[in-house]
DSSP file (Angstrom, degrees, kcal/mol; ACC not computed):
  #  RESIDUE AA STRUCTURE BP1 BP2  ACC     N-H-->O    O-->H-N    N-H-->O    O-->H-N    TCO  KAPPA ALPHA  PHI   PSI    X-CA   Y-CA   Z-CA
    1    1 A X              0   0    0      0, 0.0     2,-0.4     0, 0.0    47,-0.1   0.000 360.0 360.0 360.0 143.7  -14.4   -0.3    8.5
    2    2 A X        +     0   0    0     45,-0.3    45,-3.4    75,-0.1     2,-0.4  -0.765 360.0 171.0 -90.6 116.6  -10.7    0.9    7.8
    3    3 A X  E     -A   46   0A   0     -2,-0.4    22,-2.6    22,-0.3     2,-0.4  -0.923   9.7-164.2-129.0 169.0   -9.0    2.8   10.1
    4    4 A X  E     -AB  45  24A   0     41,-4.0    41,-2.1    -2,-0.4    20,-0.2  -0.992  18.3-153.4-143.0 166.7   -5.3    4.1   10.5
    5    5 A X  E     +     0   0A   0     18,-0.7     2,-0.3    -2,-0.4    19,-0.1  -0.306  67.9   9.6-107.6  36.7   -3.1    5.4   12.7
    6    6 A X  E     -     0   0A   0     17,-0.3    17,-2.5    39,-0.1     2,-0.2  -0.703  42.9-157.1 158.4 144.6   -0.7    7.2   11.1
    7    7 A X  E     + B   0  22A   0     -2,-0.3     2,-0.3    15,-0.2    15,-0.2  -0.745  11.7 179.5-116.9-171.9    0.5    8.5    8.1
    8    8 A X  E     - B   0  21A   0     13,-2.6    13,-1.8    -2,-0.2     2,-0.4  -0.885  33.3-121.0-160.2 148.1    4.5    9.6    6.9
    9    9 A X  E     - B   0  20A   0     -2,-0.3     2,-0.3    11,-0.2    11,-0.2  -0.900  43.4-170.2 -89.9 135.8    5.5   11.0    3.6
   10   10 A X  E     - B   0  19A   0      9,-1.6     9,-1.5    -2,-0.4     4,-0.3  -0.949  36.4-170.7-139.6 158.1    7.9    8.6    2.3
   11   11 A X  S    S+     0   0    0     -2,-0.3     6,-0.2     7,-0.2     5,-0.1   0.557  90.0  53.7-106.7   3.0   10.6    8.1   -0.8
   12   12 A X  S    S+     0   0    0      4,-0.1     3,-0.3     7,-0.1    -1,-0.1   0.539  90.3  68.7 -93.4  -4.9   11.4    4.4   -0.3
   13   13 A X  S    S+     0   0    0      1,-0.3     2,-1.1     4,-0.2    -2,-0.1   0.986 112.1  23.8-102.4 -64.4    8.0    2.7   -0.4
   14   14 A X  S >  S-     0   0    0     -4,-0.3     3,-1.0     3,-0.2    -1,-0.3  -0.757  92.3-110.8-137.0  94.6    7.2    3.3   -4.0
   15   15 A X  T 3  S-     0   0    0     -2,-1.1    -1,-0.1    -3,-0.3    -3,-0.1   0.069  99.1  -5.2  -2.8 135.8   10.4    4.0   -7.1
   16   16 A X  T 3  S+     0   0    0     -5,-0.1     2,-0.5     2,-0.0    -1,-0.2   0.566 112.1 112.2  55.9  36.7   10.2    7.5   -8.3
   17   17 A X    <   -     0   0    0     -3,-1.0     2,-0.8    -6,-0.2    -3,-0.2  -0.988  64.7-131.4-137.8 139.7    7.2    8.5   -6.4
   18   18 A X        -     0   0    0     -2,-0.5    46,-1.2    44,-0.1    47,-0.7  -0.693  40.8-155.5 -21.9  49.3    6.4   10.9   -3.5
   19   19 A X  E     -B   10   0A   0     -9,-1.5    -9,-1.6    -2,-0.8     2,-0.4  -0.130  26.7-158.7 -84.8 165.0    4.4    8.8   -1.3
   20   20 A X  E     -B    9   0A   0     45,-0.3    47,-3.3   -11,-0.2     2,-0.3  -0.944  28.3-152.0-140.1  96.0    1.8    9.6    1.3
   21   21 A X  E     -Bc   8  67A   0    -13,-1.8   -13,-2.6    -2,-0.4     2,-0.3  -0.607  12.0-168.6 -86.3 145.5    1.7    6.4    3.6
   22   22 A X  E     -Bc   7  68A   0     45,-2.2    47,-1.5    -2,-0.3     2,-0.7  -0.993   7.4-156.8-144.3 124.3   -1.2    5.5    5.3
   23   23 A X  E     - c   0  69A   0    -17,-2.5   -18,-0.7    -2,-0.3     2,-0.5  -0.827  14.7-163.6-114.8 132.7   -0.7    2.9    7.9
   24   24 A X  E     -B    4   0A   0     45,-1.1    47,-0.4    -2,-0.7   -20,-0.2  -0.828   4.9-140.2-122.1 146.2   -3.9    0.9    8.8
   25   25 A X        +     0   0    0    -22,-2.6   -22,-0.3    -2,-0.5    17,-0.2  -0.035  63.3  64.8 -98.1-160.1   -4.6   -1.1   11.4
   26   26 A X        -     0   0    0     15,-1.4     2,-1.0    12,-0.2    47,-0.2   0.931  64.2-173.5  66.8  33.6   -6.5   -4.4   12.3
   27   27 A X        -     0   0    0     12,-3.6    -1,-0.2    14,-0.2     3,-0.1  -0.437  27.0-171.4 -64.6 112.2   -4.1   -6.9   10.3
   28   28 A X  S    S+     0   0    0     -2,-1.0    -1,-0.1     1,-0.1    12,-0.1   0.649  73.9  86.1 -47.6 -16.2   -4.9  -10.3   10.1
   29   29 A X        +     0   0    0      2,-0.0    -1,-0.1     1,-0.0    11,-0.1   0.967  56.4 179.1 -71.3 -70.4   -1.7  -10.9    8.6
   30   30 A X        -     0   0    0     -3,-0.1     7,-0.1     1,-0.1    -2,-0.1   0.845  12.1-173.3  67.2  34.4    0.4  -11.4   12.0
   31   31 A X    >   -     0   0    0      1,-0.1     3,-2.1     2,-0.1     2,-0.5  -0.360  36.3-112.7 -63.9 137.5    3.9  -12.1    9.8
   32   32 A X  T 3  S+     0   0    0      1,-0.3    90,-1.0    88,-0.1    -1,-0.1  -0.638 107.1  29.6 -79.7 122.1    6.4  -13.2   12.9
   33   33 A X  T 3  S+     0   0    0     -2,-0.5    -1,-0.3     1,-0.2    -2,-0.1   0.223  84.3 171.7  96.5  -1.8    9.1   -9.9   12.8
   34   34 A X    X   -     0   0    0     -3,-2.1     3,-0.5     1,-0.2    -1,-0.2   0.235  40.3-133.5 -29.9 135.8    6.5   -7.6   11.6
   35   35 A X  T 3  S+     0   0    0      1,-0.2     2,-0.5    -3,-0.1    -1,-0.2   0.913  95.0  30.8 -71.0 -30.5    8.1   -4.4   11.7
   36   36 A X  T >   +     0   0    0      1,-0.1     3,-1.0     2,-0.1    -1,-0.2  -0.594  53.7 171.0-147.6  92.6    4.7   -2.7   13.5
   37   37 A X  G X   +     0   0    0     -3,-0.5     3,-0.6    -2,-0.5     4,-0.1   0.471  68.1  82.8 -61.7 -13.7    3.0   -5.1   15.4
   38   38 A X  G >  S+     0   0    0      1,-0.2     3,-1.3     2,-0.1    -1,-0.3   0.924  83.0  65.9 -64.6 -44.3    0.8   -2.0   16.7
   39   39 A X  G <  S+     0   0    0     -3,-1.0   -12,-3.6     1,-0.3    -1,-0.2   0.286  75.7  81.4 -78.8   0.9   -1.2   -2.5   13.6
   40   40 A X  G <  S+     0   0    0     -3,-0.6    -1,-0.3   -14,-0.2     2,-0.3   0.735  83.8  80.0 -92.8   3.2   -2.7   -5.8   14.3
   41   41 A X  S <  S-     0   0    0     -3,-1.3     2,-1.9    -4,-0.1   -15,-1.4  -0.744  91.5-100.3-116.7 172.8   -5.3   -4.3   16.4
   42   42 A X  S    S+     0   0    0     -2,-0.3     2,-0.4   -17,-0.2    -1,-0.1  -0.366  75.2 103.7 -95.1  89.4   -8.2   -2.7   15.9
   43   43 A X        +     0   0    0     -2,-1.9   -18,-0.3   -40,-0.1     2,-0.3  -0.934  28.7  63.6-164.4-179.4   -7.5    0.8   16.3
   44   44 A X  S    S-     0   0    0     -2,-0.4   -39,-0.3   -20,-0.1     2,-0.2  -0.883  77.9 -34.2 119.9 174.2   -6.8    4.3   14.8
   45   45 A X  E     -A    4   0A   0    -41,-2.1   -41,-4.0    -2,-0.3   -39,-0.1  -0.626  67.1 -81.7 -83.6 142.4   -9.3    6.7   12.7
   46   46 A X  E     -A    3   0A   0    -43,-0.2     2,-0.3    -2,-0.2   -43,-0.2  -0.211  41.2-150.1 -43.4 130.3  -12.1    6.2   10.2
   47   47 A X        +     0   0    0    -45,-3.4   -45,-0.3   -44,-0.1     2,-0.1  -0.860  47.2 134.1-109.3  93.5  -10.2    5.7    6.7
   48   48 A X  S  > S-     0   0    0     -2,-0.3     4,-1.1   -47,-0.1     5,-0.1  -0.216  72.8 -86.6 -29.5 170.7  -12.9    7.1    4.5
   49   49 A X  H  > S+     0   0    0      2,-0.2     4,-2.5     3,-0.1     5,-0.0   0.845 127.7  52.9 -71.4 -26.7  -13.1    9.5    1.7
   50   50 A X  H  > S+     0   0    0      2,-0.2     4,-1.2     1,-0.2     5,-0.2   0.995 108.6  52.2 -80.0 -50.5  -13.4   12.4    3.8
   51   51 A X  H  > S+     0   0    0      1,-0.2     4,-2.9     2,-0.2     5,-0.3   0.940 115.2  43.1 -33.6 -46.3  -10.0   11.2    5.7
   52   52 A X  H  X>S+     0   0    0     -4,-1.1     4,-1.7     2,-0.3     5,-0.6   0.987 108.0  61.6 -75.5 -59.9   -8.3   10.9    2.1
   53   53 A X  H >X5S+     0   0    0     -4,-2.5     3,-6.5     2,-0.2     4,-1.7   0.701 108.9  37.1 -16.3 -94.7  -10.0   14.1    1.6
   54   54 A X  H 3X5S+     0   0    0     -4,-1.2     4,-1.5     1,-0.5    -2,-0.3   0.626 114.9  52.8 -67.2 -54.7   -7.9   15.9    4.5
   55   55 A X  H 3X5S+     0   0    0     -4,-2.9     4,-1.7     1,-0.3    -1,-0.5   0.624 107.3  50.2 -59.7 -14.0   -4.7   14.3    4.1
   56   56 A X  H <X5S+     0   0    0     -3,-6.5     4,-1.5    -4,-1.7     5,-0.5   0.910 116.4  43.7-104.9 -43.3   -4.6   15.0    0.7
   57   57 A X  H  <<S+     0   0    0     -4,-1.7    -2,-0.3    -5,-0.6    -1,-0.2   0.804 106.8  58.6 -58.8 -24.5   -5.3   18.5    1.7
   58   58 A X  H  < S+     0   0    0     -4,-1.5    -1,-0.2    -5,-0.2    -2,-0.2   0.951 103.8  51.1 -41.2 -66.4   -3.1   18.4    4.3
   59   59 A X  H  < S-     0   0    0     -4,-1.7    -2,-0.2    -5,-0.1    -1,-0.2   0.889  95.5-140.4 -44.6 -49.3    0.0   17.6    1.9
   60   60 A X     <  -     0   0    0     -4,-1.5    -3,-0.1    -5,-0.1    -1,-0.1   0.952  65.1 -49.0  41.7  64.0   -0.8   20.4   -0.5
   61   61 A X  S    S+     0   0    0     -5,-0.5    -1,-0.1     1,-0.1    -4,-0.1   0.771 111.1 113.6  79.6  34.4   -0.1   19.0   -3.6
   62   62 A X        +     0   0    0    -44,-0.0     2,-0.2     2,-0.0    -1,-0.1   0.665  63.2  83.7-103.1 -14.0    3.9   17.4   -2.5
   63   63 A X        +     0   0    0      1,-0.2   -44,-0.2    -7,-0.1     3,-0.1  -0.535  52.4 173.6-116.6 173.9    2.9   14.3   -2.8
   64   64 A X  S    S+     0   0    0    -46,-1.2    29,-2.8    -2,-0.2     2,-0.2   0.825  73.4  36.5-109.1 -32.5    2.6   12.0   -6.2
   65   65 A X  E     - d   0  93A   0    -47,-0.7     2,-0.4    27,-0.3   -45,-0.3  -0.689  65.6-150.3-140.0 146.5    1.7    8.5   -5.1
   66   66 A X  E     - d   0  94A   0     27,-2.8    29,-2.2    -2,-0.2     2,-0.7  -0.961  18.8-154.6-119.3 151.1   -0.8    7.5   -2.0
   67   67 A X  E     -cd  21  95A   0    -47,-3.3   -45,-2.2    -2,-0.4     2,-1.0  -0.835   7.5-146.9-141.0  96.3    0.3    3.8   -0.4
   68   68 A X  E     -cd  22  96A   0     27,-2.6     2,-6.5    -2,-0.7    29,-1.4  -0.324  19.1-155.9 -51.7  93.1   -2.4    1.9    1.3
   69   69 A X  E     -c   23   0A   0    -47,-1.5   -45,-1.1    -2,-1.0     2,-0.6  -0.031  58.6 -32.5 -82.0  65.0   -0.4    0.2    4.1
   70   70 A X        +     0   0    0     -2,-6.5   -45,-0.1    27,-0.3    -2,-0.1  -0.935  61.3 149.1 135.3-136.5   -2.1   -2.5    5.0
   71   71 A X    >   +     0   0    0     -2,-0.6     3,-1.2   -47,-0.4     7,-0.3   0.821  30.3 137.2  66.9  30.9   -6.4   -3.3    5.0
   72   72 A X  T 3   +     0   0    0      1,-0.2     3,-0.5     3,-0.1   -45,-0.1   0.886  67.5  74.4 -60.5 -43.9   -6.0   -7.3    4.2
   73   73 A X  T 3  S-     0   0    0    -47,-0.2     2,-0.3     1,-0.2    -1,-0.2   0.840 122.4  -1.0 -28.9 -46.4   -8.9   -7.1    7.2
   74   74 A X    <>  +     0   0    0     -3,-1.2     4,-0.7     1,-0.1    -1,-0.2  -0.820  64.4 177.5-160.6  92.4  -11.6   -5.7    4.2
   75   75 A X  H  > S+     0   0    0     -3,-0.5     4,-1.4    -2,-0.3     5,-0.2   0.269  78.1  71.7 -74.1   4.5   -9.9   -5.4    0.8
   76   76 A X  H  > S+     0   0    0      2,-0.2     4,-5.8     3,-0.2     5,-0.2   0.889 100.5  47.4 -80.0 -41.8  -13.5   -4.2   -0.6
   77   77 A X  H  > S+     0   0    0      1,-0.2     4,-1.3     2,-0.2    -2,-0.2   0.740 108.6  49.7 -83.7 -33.2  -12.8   -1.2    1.3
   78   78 A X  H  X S+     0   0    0     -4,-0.7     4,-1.2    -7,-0.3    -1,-0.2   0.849 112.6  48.2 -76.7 -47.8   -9.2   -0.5    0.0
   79   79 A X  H >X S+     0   0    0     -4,-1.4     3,-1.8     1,-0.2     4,-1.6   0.979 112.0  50.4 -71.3 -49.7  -10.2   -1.0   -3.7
   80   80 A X  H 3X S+     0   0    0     -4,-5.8     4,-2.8     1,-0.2     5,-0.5   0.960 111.1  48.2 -48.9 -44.5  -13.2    1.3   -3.2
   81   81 A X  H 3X S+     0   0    0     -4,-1.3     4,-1.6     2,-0.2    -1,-0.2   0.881 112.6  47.4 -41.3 -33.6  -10.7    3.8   -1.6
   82   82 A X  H <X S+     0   0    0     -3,-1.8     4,-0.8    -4,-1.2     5,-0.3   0.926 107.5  53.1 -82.4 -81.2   -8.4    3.3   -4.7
   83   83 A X  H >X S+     0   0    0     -4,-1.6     3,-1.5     1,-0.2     4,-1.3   0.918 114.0  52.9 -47.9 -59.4  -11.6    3.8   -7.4
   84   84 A X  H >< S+     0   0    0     -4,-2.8     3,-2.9    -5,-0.3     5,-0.4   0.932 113.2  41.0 -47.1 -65.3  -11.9    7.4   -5.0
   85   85 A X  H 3X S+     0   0    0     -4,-1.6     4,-1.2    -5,-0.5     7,-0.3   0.751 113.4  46.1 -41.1 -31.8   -8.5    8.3   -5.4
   86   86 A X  H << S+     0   0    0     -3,-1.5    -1,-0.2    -4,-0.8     2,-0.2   0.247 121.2  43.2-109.0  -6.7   -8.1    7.6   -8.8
   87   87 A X  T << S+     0   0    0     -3,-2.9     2,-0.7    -4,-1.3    -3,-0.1   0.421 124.3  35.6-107.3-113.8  -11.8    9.6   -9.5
   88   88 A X  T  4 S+     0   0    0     -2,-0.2     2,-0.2     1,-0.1    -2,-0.2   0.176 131.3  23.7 -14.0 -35.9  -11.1   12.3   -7.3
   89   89 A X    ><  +     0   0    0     -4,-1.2     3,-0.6    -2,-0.7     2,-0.4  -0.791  63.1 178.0-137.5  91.8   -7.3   13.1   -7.6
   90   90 A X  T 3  S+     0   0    0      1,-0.3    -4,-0.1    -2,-0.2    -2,-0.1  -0.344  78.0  60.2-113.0  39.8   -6.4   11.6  -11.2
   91   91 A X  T 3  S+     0   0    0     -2,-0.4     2,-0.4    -6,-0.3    -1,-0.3   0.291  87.6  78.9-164.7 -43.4   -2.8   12.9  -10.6
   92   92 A X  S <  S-     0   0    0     -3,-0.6   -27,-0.3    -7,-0.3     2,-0.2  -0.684  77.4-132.6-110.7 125.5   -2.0   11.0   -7.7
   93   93 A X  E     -d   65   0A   0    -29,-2.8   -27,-2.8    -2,-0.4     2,-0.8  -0.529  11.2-144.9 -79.4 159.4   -0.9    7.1   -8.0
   94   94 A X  E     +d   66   0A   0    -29,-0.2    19,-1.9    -2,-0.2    20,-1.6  -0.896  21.1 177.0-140.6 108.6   -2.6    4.6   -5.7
   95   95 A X  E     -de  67 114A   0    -29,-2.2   -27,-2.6    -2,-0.8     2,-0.3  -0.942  15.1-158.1-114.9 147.0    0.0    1.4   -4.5
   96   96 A X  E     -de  68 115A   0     18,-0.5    20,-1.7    -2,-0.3     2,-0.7  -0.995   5.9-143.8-145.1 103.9   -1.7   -0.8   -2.1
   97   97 A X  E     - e   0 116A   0    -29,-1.4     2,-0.6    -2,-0.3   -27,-0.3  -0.783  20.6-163.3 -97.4 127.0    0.7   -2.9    0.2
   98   98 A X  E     - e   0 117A   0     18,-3.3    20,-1.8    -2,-0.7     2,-1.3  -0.771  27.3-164.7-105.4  92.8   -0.4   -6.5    1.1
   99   99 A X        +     0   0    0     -2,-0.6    20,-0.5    18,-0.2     2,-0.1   0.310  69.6  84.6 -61.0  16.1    0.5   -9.2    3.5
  100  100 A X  S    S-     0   0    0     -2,-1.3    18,-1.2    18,-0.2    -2,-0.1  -0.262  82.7-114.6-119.4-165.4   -1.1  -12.0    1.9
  101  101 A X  S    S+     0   0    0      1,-0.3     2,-0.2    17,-0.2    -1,-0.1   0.854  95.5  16.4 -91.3 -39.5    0.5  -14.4   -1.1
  102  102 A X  S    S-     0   0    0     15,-0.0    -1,-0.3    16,-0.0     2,-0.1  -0.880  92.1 -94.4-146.2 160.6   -1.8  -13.6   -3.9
  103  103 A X        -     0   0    0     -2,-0.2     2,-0.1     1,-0.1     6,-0.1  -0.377  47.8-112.1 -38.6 118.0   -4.5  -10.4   -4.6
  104  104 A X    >   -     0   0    0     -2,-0.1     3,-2.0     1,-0.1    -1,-0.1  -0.568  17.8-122.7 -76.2 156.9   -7.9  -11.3   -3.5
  105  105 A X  T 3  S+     0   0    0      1,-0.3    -1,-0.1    -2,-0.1     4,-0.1   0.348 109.5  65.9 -71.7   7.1  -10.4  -11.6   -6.2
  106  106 A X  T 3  S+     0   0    0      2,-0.1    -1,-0.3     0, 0.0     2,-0.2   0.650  88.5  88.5-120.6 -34.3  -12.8   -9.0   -4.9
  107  107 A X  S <  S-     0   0    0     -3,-2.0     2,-0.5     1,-0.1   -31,-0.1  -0.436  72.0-150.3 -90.6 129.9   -9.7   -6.4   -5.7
  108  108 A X    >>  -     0   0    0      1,-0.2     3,-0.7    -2,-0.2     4,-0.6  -0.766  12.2-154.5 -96.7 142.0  -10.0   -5.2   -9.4
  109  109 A X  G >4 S+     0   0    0     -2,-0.5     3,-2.3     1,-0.2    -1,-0.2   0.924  86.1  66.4 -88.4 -37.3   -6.0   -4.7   -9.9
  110  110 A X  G 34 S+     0   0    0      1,-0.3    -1,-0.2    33,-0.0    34,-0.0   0.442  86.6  73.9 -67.4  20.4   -6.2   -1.7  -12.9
  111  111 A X  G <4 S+     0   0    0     -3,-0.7    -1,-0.3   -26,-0.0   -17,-0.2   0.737 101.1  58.5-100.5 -24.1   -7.9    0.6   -9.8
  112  112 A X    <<  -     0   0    0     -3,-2.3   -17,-0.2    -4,-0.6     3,-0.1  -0.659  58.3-167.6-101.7 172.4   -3.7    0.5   -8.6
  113  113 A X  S    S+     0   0    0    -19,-1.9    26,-4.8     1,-0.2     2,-0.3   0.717  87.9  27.0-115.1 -48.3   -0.6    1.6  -10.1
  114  114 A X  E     +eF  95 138A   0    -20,-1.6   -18,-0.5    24,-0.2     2,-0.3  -0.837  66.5 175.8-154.8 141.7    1.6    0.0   -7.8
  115  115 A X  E     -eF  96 137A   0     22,-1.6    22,-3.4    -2,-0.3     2,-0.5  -0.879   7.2-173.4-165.5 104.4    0.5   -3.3   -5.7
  116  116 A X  E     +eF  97 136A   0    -20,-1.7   -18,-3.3    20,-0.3     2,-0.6  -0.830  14.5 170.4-108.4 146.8    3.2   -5.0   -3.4
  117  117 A X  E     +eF  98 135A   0     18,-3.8    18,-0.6    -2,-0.5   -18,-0.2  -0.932  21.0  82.7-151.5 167.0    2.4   -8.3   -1.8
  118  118 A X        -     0   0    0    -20,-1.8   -18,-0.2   -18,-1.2   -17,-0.2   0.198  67.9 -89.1 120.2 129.3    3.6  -11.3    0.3
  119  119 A X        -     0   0    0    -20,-0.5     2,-0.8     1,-0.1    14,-0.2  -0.014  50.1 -89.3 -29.2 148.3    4.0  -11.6    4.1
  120  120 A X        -     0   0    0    -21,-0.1     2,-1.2    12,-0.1   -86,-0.1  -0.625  40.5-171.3 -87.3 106.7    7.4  -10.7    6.0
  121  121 A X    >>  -     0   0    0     -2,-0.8     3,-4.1     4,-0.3     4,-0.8  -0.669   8.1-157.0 -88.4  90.1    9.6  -13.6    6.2
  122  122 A X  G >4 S+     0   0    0     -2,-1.2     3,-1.5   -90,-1.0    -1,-0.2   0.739  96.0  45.6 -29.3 -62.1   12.5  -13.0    8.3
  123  123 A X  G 34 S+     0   0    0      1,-0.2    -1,-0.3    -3,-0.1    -2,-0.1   0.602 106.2  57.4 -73.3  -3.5   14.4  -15.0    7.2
  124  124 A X  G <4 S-     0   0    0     -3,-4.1    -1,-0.2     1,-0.1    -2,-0.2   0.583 105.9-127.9 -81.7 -20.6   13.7  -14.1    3.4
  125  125 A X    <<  -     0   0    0     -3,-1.5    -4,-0.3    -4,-0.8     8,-0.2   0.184  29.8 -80.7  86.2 157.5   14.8  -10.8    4.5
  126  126 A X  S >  S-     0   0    0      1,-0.1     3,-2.3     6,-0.1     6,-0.4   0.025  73.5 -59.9 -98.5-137.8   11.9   -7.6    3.5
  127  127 A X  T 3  S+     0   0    0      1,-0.2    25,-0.2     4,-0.1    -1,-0.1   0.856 127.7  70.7 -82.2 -29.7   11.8   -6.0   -0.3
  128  128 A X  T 3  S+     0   0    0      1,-0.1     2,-0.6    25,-0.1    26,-0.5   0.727  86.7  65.1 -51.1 -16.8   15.8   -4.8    0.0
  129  129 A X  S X  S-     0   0    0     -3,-2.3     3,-5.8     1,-0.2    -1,-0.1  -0.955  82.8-132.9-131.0 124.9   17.5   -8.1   -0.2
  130  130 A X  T 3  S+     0   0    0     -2,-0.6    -1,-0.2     1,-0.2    20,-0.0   0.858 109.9  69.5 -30.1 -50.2   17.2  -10.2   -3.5
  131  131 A X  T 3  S+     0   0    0     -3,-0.1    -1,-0.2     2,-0.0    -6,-0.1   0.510  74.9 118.9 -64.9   4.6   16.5  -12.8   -1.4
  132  132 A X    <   -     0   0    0     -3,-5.8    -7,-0.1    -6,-0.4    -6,-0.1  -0.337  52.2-151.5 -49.7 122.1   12.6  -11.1   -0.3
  133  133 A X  S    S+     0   0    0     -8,-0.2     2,-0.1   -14,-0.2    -1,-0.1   0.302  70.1 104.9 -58.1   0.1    9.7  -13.3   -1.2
  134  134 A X        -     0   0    0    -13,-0.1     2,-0.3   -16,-0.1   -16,-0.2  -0.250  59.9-157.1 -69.3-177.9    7.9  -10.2   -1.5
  135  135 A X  E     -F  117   0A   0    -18,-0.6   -18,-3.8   -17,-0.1     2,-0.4  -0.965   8.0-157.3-173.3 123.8    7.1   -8.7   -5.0
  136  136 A X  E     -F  116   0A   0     -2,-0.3    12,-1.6   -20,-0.2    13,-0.5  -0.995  18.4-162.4-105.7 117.0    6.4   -5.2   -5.8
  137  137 A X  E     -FG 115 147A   0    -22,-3.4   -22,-1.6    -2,-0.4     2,-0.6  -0.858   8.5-158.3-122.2 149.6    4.1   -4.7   -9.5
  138  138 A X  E     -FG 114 146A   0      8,-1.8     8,-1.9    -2,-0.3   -24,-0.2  -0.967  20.0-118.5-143.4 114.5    4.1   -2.1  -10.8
  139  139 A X  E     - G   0 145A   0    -26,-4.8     6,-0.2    -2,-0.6     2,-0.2  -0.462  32.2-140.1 -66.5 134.3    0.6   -1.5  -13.5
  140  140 A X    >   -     0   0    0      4,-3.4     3,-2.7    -2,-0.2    -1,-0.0  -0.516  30.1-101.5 -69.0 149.7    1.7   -0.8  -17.5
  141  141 A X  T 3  S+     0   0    0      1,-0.2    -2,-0.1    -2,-0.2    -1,-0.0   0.694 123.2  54.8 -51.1 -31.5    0.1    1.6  -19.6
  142  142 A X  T 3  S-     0   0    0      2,-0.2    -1,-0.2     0, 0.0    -3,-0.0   0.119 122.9 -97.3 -96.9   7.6   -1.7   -1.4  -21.1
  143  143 A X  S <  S+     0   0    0     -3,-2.7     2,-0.2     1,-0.4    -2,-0.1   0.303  83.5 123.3  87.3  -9.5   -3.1   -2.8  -18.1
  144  144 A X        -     0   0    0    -34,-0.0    -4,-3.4    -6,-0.0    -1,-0.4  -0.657  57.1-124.5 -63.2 128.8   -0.1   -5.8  -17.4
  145  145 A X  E     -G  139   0A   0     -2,-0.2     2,-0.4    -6,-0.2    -6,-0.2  -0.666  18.3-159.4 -77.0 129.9    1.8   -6.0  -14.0
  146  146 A X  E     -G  138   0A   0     -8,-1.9    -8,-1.8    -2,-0.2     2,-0.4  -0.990  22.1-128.0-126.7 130.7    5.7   -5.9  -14.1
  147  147 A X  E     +G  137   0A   0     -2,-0.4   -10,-0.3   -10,-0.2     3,-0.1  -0.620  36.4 170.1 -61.0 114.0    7.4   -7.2  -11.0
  148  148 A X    >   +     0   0    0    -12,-1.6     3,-3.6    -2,-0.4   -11,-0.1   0.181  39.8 116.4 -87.8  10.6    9.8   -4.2  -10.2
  149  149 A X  G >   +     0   0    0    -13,-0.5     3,-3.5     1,-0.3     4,-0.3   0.929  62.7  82.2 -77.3 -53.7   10.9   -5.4   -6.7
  150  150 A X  G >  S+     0   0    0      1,-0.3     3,-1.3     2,-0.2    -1,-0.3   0.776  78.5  71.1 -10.1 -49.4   14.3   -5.5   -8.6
  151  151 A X  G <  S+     0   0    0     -3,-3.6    -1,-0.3     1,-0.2    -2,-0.2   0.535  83.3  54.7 -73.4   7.6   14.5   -2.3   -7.9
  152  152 A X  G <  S+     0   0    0     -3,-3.5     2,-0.6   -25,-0.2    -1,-0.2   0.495  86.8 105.1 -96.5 -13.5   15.1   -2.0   -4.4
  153  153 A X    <   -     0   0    0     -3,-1.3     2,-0.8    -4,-0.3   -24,-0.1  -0.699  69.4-130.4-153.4  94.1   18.1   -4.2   -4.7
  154  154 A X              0   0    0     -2,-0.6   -24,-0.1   -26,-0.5    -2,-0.1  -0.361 360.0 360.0 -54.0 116.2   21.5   -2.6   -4.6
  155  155 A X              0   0    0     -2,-0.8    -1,-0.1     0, 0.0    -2,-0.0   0.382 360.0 360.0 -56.6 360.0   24.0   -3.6   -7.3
């Protein structure tokens, strides 16, 4: 079961979007420098439909984008969550952030819009400095990922 502890509305996690982060806990991931080491344990509230329910009511209609922060623990449970969002609020984009290298196959990718992934390497620095092995993709009308991570990345 998925739970979080927090949410934020945020304008950095996702280009051009309004997001409504949802931070979940019980990572497996463990990246050394994780920015919230609180999230590797198992704690927080049921992340369900009725949870998405009531944040989404909560917002009242500010936000564009929802951002799954985390859930490597049960990715079954983050794509169903994504197919709910994407049934239920056809309005709202669904980005799913990942500590691992590559998507697990059990994750259908067209149920997100927006899909970042890779562990935090310090010393690779996180999705602001060209030098990130993270990778933000970002789904085409035609169902092809284009790496935008570019964008984060002052000129």
């Amino acid at each position: 079961m998925l739970k979080y502890v927090n949410t934020d509305v945020v304008f950095q996690e996702i280009p051009d979007e309004v997001t409504l982060a949802i931070n979940i806990s019980g990572c497996p991931c463990r990246c050394p420098g994780c920015h919230s080491p609180y999230l590797w344990t198992d704690i927080g509230l049921p992340l369900d439909t009725g949870a998405i329910d009531y944040l989404v009511y909560k917002e009242g209609g500010n936000i564009t984008c929802i951002a799954l922060m985390g859930g490597d623990g049960d990715p079954k449970a983050v794509n169903m969550l994504a197919q709910y969002i994407h049934e239920e609020y056809p309005l709202l984009k669904v980005a799913w952030y990942t500590g691992r290298i590559r998507v697990p196959a059990i994750i259908n990718r067209q149920d997100f819009d927006y899909i970042k992934v890779g562990p935090y390497i310090r010393h690779l620095g996180p999705l602001k400095s060209p030098t990130t092995n993270q990778r933000l993709f970002r789904r085409n009308d035609d169902g092809s990922f284009d790496d935008i991570t570019y964008r984060f990345w002052r000129t």
